[in-house]
C-alpha angles and dihedrals in degrees: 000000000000092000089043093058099036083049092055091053088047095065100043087052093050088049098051080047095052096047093050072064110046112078136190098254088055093069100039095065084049092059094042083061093051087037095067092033083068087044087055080043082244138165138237121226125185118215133181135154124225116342081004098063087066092053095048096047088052087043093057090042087052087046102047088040086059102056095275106107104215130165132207122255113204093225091202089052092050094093084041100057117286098106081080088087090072126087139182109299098010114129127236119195102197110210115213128138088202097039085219114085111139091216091056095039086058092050101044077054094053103039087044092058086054092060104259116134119223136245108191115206095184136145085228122071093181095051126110093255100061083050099056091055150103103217126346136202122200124241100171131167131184097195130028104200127225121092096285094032089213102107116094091253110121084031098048096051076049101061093028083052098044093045081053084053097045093045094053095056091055087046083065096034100052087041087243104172140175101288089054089054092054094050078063114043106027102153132056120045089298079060102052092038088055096049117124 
């Protein structure tokens, strides 16, 4: 157990590392971009590619669950047609921990042309991807765990953690409250522990 262990360490010291980072200021140029995305009567899309796509279809489900209605954008469909699903003033935050991926630079160009802006969520703050954004929030990573240190671990808990935080945030700052969590998630134990 001696790797599962180092690797969870790993992670929590990446993401220590990672919070010594974010800012503030980082995620309020973030909401300024979703907050005139609701003044266009916008939406908001998630996107990854790999290990990323997974992220970024919890993320939306987080998002949508917390009073920011999201949807999921399948990144390696975006060339083949669901892109379609964007429109003029909607938001796409774009999930990858290089910034470099060829499928998602395909897709931030089609779904650009189709008049989205771009949040960028990367480990890389000089990729591609961050400069073709928007706005961008770090979720950088130095090591990843694990004994060839190669798998998304240490950089996945880091996007999945900074879209939470994220999401958080919007809960505040949309009022979202307890009923309207409810109206949401009625069944399950969420559900029982909401009811009026």
């Amino acid at each position: 157990m001696s790797e599962a262990l180092s690797t969870f360490d790993v992670v929590l010291s990446e993401l220590r590392s990672l919070r010594e980072v974010l800012s503030k200021q980082h995620f309020e140029k973030v909401l300024a971009v979703i907050a005139e995305m609701d003044s266009l009567g916008g939406r908001l899309h998630v996107t990854g590619i790999g290990k990323s796509e997974h992220v970024a279809r919890y993320a939306a489900a987080l998002f949508a669950s917390t009073g920011t209605p999201a949807s999921f954008l399948a990144g390696v469909e975006a060339g083949h047609g669901s892109s379609g699903q964007i429109v003029p003033g909607d938001v796409v935050i774009a999930i990858s921990n290089s910034g470099e991926t060829e499928e998602l630079r395909l897709a931030i160009t089609a779904v650009r042309g189709l008049g989205a802006k771009i949040i960028a969520i990367t480990g890389n703050s000089e990729s591609w991807l961050a400069k073709n954004a928007e706005a961008f929030l770090s979720a950088a990573v130095e090591k990843e765990g694990g004994g060839l240190g190669l798998a998304p671990r240490a950089s996945a808990a880091a996007q999945t953690v900074v879209l939470a935080s994220l999401s958080a945030e919007l809960e505040v700052a949309r009022n979202f409250n307890r009923q309207d969590f409810h109206a949401r998630h009625p069944a399950g134990a969420l559900g029982r522990e909401t009811k009026a």
